[in-house]
C-alpha positions, 0 to 999 in steps of 0.5 A, a space after each residue: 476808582 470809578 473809572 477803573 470799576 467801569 473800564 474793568 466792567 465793560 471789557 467783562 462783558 464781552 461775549 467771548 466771556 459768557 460762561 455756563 451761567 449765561 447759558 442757564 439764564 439763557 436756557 430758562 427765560 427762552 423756555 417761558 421762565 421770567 427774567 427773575 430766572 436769569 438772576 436766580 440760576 447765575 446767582 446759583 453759578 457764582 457758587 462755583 469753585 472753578 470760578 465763583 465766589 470763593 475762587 475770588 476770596 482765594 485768589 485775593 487772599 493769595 494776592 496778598 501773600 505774594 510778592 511782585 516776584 514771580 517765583 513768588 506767584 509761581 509758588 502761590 498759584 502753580 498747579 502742583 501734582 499730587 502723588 495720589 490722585 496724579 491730578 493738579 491742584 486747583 489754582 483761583 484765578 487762572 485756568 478754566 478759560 478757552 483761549 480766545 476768553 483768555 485772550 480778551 482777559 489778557 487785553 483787558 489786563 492791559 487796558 485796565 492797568 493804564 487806567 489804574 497808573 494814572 492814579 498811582 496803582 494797578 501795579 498787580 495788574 501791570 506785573 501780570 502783564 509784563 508777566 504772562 508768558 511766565 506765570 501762564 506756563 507755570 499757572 494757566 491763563 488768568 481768567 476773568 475771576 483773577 482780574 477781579 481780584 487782581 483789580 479789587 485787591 489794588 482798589 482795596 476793596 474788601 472781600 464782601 464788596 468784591 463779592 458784591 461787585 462780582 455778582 452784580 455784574 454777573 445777574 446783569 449781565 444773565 439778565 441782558 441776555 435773558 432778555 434778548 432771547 426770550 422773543 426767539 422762542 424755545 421752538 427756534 432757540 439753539 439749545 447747548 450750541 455753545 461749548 464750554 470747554 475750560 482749560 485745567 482740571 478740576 478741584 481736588 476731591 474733598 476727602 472729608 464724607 458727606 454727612 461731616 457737611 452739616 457741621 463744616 457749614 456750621 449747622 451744629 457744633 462738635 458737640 452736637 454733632 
């Protein structure tokens, strides 16, 4: 398991791969912030339904109501229009990637899955990569979230510790950067150079107003509230 955490962990690290919670880390620690910042505003990130934490648990959780079909992945994860909003569903796991970023997720798929089969797993990823073409066209391109999970779902890794490898990887990798730009200094440092344009659109408005939010998260119960 090991060497397959390890692979799956360098070909995350790409730059091609930095997100805005790179940026943040980055932004913070060049104008004067410590390094801690860095760990700070990614941990902040990871709550991200695009591409957080809990689009992890989603993805994994679908993962593991589908078939190796792939009209069975299409009918988990495809985006479905709605009639009132005329936006897409969100899908876990695929879109919000620039091509190039999908691209080097697609590689690493590859790579991932011949270190996986020489343990007897790594089918998931293996299917997606015999299968890309399709489920792109139908899912979008699986970012870097799909392949933590399609990765920790064949480990049998659980949720928690899926979390636990996620985030750790994303505050070291803030932190490395926030390190490496704070020598620029703010004067010389180009703010917001990068563009982060993601491919697919965003979740569906939550219907449910704002002041039902403190029972949904559990600080008081039906009755209180």
């Amino acid at each position: 398991m090991k060497r397959v955490l390890g692979c799956l962990r360098r070909e995350l690290r790409g730059e091609i791969l930095f997100d805005q919670g790179v940026e943040v880390a980055r932004n913070a620690c060049v104008a004067g912030a410590p390094v801690a910042a860095a760990a700070i505003g990614i941990a902040a990130y990871s709550g991200s339904p695009l591409v957080g934490l809990a689009a992890l648990r989603e993805c994994m959780g679908r993962l593991e109501r589908s078939s190796l079909r792939v009209a069975s992945w299409i009918d988990a994860f495809r985006f479905v229009e709605q009639a009132s909003t005329s936006t897409r569903l969100f899908a876990p796991g695929f879109g919000y990637i620039r091509p190039k970023g999908a691209a080097r997720v697609r590689r690493a798929c590859r790579l991932v899955a011949v270190e996986q089969l020489r343990f007897g797993r790594g089918r998931l990823s293996e299917f997606y990569s015999n299968h890309h073409a399709e489920l792109t066209e139908q899912c979008g391109p699986l970012n870097a979230v799909g392949l933590m999970a399609l990765v920790f779902l064949e480990l049998g890794l659980s949720r928690n510790r899926a979390e636990r490898f996620m985030l750790v990887w994303q505050v070291e990798r803030a932190v490395i950067e926030a390190q490496r730009v704070q020598g620029i200094g703010a004067a010389r440092y180009p703010f917001l150079s990068e563009a982060y344009c993601y491919e697919g659109s965003w979740p569906a408005p939550n219907d449910r107003p704002v002041d039902d939010y403190p029972r949904r998260i559990g600080l008081f119960d039906e009755e209180e509230a």
